[in-house]
Backbone as numpy.savetxt, mean C-alpha at the origin, in Angstrom:
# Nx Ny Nz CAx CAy CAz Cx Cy Cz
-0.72 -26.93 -2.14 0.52 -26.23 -1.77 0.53 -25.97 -0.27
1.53 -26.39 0.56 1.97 -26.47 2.26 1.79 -24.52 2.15
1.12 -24.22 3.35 1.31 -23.22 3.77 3.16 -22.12 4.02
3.24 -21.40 3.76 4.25 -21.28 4.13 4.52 -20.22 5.67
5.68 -20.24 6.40 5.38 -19.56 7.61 6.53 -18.70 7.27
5.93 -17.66 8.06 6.94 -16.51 8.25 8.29 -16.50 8.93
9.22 -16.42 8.87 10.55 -16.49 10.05 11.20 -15.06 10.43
11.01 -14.10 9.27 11.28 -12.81 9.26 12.44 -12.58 7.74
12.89 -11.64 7.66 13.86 -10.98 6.28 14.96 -11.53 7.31
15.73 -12.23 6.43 17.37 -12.46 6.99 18.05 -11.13 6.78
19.14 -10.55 7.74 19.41 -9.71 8.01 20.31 -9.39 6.37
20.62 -9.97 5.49 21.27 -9.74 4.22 19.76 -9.25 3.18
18.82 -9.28 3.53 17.58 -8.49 2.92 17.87 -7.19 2.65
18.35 -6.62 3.71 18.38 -4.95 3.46 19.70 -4.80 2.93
21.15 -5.38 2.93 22.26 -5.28 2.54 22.25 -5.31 0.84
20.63 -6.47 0.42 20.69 -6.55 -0.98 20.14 -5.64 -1.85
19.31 -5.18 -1.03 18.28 -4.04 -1.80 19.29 -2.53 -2.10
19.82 -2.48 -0.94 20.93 -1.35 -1.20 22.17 -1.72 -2.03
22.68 -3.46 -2.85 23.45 -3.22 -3.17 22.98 -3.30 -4.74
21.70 -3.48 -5.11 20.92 -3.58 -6.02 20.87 -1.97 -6.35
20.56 -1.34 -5.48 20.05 0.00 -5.98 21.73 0.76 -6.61
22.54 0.00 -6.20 24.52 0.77 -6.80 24.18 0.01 -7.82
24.23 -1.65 -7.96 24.50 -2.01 -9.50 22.90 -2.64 -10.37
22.22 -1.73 -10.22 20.68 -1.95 -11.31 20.94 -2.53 -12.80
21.76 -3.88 -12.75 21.86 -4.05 -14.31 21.61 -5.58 -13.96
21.33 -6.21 -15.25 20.79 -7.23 -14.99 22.15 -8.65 -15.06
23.64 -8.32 -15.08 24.54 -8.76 -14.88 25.26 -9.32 -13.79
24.58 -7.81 -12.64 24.56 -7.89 -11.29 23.01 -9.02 -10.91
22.51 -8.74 -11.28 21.06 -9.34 -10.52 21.11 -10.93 -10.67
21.90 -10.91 -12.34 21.65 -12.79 -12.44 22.68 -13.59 -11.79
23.50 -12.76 -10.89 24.74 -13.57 -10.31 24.14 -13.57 -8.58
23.07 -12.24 -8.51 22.71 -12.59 -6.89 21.05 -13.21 -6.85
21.05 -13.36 -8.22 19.31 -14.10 -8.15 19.18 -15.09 -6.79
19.67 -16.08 -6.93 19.55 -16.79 -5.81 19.29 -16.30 -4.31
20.21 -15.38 -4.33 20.16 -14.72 -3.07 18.93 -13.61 -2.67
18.60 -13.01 -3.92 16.73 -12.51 -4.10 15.94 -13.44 -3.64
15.92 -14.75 -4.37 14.57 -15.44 -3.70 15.00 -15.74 -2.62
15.97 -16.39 -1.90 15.89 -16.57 -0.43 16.10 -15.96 0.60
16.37 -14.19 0.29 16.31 -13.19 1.82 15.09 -12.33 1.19
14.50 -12.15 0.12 13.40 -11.43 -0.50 12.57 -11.77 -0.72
12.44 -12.54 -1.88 10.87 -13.49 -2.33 10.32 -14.04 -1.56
11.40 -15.27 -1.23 10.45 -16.80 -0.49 10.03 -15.53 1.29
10.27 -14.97 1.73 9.77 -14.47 3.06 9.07 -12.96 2.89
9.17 -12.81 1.88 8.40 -11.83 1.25 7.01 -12.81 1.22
6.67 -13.47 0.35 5.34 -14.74 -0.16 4.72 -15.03 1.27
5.89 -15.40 1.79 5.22 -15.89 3.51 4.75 -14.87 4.25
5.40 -14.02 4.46 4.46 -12.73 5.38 3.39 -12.26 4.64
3.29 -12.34 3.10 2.05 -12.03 2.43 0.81 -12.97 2.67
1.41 -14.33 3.21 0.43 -15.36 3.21 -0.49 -14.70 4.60
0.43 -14.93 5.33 0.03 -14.88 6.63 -0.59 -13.81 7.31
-0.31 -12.42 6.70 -0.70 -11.45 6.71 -2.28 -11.24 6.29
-2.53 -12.04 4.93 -3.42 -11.58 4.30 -4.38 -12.10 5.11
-4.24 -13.19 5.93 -5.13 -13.99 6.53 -5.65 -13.32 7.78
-4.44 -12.49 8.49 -5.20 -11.56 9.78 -6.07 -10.74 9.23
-5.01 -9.93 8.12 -6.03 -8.85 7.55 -7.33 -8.71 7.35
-7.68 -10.16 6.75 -9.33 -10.22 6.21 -10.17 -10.59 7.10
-9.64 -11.01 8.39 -10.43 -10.58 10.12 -11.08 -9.92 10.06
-10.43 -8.45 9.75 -10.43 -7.28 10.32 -11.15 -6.60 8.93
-11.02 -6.31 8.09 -10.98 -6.24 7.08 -12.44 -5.83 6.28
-12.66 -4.79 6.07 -14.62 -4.86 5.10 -14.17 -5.63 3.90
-15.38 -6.55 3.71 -15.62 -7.36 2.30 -15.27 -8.51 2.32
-14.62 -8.96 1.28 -14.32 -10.41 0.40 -12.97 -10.58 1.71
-12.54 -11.92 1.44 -11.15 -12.11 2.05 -10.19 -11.69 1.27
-9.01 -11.15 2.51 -7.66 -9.87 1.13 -6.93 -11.50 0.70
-6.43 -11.03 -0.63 -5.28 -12.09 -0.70 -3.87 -11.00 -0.65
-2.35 -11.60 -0.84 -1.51 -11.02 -0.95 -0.99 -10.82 -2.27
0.03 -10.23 -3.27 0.42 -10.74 -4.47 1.57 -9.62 -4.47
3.01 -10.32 -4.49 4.18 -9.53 -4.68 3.95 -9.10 -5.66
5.03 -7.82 -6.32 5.46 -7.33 -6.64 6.09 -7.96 -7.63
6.02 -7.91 -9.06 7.38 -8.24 -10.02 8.89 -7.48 -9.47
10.24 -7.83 -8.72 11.51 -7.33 -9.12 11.51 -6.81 -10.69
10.56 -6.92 -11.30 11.11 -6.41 -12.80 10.21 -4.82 -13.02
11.15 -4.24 -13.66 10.53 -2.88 -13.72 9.51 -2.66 -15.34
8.67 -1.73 -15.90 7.82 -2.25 -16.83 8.50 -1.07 -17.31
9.45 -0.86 -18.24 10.51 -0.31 -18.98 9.41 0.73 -20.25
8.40 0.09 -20.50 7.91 0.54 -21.91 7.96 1.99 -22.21
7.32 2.60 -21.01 6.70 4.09 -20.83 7.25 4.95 -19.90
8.75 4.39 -19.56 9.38 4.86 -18.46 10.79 5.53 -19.10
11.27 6.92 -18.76 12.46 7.55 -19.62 13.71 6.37 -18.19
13.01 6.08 -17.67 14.43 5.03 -16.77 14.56 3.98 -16.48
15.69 3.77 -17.33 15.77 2.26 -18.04 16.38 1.14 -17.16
16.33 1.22 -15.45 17.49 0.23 -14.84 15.43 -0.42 -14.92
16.93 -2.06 -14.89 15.86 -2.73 -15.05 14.79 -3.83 -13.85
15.26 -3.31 -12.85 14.96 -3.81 -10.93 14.14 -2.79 -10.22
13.26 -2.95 -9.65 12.71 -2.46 -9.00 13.94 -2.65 -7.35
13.98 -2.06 -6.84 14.34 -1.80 -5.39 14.19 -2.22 -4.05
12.65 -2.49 -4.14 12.20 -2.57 -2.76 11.36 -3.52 -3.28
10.64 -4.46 -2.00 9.57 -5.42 -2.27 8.51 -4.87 -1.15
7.30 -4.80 -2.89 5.73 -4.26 -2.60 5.00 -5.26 -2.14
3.94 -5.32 -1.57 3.16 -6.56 -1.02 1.43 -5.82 -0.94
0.65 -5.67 -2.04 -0.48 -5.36 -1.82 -1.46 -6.69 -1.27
-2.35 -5.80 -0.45 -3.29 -6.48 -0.01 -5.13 -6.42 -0.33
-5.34 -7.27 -1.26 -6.50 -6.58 -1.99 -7.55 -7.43 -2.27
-9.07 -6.99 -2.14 -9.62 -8.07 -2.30 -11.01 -7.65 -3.52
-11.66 -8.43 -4.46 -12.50 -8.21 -4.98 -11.89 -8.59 -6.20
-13.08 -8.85 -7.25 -12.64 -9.05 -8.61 -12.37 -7.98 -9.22
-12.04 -6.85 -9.35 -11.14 -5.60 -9.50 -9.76 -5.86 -9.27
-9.16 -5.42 -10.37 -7.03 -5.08 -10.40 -6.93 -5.00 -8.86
-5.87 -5.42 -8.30 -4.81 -4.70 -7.19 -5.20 -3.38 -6.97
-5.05 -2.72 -8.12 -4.75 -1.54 -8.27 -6.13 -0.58 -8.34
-7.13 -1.51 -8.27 -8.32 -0.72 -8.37 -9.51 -1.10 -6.96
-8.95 -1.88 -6.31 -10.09 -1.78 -4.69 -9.24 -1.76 -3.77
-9.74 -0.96 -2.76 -9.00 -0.32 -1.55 -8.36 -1.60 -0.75
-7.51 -1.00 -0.53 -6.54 -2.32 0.88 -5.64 -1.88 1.31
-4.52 -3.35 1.60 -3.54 -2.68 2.43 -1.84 -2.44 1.55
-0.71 -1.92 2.11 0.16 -2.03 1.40 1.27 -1.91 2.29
2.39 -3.06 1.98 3.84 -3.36 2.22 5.17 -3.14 1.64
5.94 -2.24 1.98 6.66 -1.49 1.37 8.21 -1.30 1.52
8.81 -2.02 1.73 10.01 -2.33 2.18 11.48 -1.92 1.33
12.53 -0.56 1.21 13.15 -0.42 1.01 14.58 -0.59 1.92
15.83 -0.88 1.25 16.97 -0.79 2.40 17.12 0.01 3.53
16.34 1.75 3.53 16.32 2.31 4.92 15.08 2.83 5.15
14.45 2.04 4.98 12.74 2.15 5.61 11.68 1.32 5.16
10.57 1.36 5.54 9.63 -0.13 5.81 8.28 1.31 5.79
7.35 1.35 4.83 6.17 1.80 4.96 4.93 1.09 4.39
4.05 1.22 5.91 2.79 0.39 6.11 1.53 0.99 5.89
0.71 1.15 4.96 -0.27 1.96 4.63 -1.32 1.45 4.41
-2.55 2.01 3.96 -3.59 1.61 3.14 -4.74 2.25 2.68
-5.66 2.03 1.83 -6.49 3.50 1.23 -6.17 2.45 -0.29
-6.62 4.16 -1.26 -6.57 3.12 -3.02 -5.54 4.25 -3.17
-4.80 3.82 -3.94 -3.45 4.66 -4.54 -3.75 5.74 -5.31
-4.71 5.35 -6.38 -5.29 5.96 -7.07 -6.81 5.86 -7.48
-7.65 6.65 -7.79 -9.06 6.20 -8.27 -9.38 6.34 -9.15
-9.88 4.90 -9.79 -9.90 4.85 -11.48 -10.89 5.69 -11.81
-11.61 6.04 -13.07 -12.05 6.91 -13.34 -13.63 6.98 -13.58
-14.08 5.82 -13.23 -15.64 5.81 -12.57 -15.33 5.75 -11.13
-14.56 5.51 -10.16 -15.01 5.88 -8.94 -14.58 7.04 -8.57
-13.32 7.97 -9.46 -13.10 9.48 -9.32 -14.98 10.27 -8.90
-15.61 10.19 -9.51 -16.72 11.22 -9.61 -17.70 10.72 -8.19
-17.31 9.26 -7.80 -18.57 8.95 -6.73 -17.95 9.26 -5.37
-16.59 9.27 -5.65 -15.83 9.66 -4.57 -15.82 11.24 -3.86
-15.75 11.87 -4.99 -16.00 13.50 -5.15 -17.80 13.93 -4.58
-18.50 13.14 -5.14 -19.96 13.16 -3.94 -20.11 12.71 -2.72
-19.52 11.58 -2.32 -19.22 11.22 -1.13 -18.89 12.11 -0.57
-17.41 12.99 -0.96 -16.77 13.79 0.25 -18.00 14.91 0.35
-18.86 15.66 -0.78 -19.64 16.82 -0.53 -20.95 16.63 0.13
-21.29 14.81 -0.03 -22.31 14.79 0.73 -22.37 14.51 2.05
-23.68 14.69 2.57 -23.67 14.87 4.23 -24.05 13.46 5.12
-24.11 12.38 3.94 -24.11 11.45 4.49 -22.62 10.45 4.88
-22.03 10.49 3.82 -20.28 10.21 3.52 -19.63 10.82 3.96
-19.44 11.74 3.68 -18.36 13.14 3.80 -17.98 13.45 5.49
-18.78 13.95 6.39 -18.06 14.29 7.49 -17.78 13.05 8.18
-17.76 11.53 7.65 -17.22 10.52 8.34 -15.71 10.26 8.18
-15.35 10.72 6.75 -14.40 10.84 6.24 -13.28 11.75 6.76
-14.02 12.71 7.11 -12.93 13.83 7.20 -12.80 13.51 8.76
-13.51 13.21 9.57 -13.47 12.36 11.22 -12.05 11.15 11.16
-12.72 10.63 9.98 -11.16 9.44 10.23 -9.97 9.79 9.50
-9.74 10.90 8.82 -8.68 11.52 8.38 -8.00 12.32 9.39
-8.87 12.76 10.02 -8.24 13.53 10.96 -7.73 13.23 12.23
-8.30 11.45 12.59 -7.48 10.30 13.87 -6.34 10.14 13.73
-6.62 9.79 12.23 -5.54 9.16 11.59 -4.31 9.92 12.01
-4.38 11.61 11.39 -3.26 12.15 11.78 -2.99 12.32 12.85
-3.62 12.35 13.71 -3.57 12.74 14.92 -2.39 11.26 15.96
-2.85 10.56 15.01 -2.12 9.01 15.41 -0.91 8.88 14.62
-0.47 9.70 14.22 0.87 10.03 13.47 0.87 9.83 11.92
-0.32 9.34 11.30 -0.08 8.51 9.29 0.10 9.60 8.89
0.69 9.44 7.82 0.58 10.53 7.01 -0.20 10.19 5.87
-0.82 11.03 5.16 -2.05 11.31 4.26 -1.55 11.40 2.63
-1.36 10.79 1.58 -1.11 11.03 0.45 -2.73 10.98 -0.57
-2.44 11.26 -1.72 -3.25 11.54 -2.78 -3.56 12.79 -3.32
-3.05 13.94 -2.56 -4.50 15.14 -3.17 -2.74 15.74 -3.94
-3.19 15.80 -5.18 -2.47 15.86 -6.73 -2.98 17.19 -7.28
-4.35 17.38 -7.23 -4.58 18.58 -8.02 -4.35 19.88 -6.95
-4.24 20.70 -7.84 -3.95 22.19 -7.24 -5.26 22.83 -6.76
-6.44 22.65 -7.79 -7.45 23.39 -7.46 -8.67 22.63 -7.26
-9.78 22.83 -6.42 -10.86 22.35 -6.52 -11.45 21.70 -8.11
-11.84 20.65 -8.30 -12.17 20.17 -9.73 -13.56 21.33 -10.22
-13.90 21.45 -11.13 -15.03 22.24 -11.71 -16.26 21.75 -11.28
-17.30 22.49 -10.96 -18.35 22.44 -10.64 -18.76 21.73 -8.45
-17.35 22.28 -7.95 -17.70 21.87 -6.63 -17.06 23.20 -5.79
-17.69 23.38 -5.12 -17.60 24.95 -4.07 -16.05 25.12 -3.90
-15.57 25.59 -3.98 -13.98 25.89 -3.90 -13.43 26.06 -2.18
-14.76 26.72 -1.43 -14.65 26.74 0.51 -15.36 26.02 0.90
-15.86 24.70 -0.04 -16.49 23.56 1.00 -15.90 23.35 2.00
-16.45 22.77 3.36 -15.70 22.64 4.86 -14.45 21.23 4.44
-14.74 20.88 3.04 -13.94 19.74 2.94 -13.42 19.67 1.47
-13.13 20.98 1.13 -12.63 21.10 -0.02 -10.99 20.42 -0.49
-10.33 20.21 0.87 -8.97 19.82 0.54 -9.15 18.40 0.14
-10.03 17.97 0.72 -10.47 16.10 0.31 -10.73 15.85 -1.25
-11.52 17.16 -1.90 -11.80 17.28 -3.36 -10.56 17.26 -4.07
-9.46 17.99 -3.52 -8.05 18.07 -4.72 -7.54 16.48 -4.70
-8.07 15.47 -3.94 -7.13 14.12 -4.09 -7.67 13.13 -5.17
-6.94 12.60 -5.74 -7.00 11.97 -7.02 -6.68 10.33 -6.55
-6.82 10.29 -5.30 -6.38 9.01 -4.42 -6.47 8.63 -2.68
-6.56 8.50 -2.44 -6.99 8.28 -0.94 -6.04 7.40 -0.11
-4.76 7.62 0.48 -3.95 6.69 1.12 -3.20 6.79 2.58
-3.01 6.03 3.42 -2.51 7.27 4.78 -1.80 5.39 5.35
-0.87 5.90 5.79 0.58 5.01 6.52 1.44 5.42 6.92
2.40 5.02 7.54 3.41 5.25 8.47 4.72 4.81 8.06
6.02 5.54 7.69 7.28 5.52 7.10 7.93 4.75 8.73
8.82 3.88 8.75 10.00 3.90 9.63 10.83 3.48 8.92
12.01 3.55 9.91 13.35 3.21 9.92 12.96 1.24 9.90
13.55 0.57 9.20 13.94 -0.83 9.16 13.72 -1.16 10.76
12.88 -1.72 11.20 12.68 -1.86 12.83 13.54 -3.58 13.07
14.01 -3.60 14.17 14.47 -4.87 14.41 13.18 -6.60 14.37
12.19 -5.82 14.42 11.07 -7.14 14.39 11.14 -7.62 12.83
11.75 -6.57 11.57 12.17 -7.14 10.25 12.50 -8.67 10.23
13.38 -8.74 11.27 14.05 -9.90 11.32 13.60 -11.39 11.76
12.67 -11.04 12.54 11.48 -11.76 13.20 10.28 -12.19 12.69
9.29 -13.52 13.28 8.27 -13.42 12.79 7.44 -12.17 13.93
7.99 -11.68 14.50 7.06 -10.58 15.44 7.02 -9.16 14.31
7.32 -9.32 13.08 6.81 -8.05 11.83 5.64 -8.20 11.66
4.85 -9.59 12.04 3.11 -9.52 11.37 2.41 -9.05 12.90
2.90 -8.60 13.46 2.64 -8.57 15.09 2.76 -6.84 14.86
3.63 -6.31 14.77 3.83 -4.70 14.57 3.20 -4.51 13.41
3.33 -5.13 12.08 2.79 -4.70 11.25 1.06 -4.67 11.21
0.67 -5.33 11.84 -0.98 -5.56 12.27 -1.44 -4.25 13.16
-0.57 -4.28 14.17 -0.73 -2.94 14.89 -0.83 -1.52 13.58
-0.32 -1.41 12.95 -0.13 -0.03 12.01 -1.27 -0.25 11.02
-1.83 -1.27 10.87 -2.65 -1.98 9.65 -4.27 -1.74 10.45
-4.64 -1.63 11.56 -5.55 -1.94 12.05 -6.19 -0.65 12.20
-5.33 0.56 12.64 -6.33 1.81 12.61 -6.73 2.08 10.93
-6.46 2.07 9.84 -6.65 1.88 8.71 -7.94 1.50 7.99
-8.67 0.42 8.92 -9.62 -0.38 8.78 -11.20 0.87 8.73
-10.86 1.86 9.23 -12.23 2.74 9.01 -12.24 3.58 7.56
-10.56 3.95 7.16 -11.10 4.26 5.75 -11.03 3.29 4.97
-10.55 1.86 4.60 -10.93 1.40 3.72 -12.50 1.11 4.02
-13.47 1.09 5.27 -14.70 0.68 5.08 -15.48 1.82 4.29
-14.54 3.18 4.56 -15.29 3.94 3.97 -15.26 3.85 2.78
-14.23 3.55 1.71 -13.41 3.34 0.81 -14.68 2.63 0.20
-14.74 1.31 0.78 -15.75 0.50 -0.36 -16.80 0.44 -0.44
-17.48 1.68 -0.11 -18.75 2.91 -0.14 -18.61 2.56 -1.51
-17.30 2.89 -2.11 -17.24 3.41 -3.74 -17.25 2.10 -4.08
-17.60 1.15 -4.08 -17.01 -0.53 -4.91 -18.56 -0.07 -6.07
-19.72 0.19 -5.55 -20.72 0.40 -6.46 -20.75 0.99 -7.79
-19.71 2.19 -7.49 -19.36 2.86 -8.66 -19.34 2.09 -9.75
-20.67 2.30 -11.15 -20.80 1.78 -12.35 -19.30 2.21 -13.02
């Protein structure tokens, strides 16, 4: 299979996602399908290609690959029944572990904003407990809270910490107790739809936002050991 190259989102990318999000039925979708794969998919696939390939430069471990997003929403366990997802996801992930289970990067593209992140979304439930020693021990732990705190300082913002209270059996005024309430580890940067969308100069900005990132996922796959 020919490589494919990036050119950028044709400027009807963001016009579709917003007109998707008014008519979410699948009546609407099978009359603009066409128009999905060629301002969404097919340059969606290509910046994933191309992306994944800087990424794993830079990158601790295996080489990342890319892998869209289904447009289809997984209806089973959900009380909301439109049947489209919105925006096109683009994880970046590497190891024989789910997407969804080793740390990387993530591409996030809705009609009025574009967020560039990376960290694990969530932590499955053998690396919940190795993660929780990491942060209390003195070998892990204050490296962590060092690059959490660049991070902000460099504008990301910080998601994961879900629980309310310290989990049972860990000091409640550890110097790094707020790291204990997160059930996930993730930190990126929200904008506005930037004009390089349009361009292949998005793997150029987007690399820039992707690159300070690179110290917590190394910390991140501290945990890949986790039995």
């Amino acid at each position: 299979m020919a490589a494919l190259t990036f050119e950028g989102f044709p400027p009807r990318s963001l016009t579709l996602l917003a007109e998707l999000a008014v008519n979410n039925n699948k009546t609407w979708f099978d009359a603009h399908k066409g128009e999905y794969e060629s301002s969404l998919k097919e340059p969606a696939l290509a910046f994933g290609e191309e992306m994944a390939e800087r990424l794993s430069a830079i990158a601790p471990g295996p080489p990342l690959r890319a892998s869209l997003f289904r447009i289809y929403r997984d209806l089973r366990f959900s009380k909301d029944k439109t049947p489209y997802k919105t925006h096109v996801g683009i994880p970046f992930t590497a190891g024989e572990r789910s997407k969804g289970e080793s740390p990387g990067f993530y591409f996030h593209l809705e009609a009025h904003q574009l967020m560039l992140g990376g960290g694990l979304h969530a932590f499955p439930k053998r690396v919940l407990e190795a993660y929780r020693k990491a942060v209390v021990g003195e070998e892990l732990g204050p490296r962590l809270a060092q690059i959490m705190e660049a991070l902000r300082k460099d504008g990301y913002d910080v998601w994961g910490e879900t629980y309310k209270r310290v989990p049972r059996g860990y000091d409640p005024y550890h110097p790094r107790a707020k790291l204990l309430r997160h059930s996930g580890l993730f930190a990126g940067v929200t904008l506005a739809p930037p004009s390089e969308l349009h361009s292949p100069e998005l793997l150029d900005l987007s690399f820039g936002y992707y690159r300070p990132l690179v110290p917590l996922l190394e910390w991140l796959r501290h945990l890949d050991s986790a039995p």
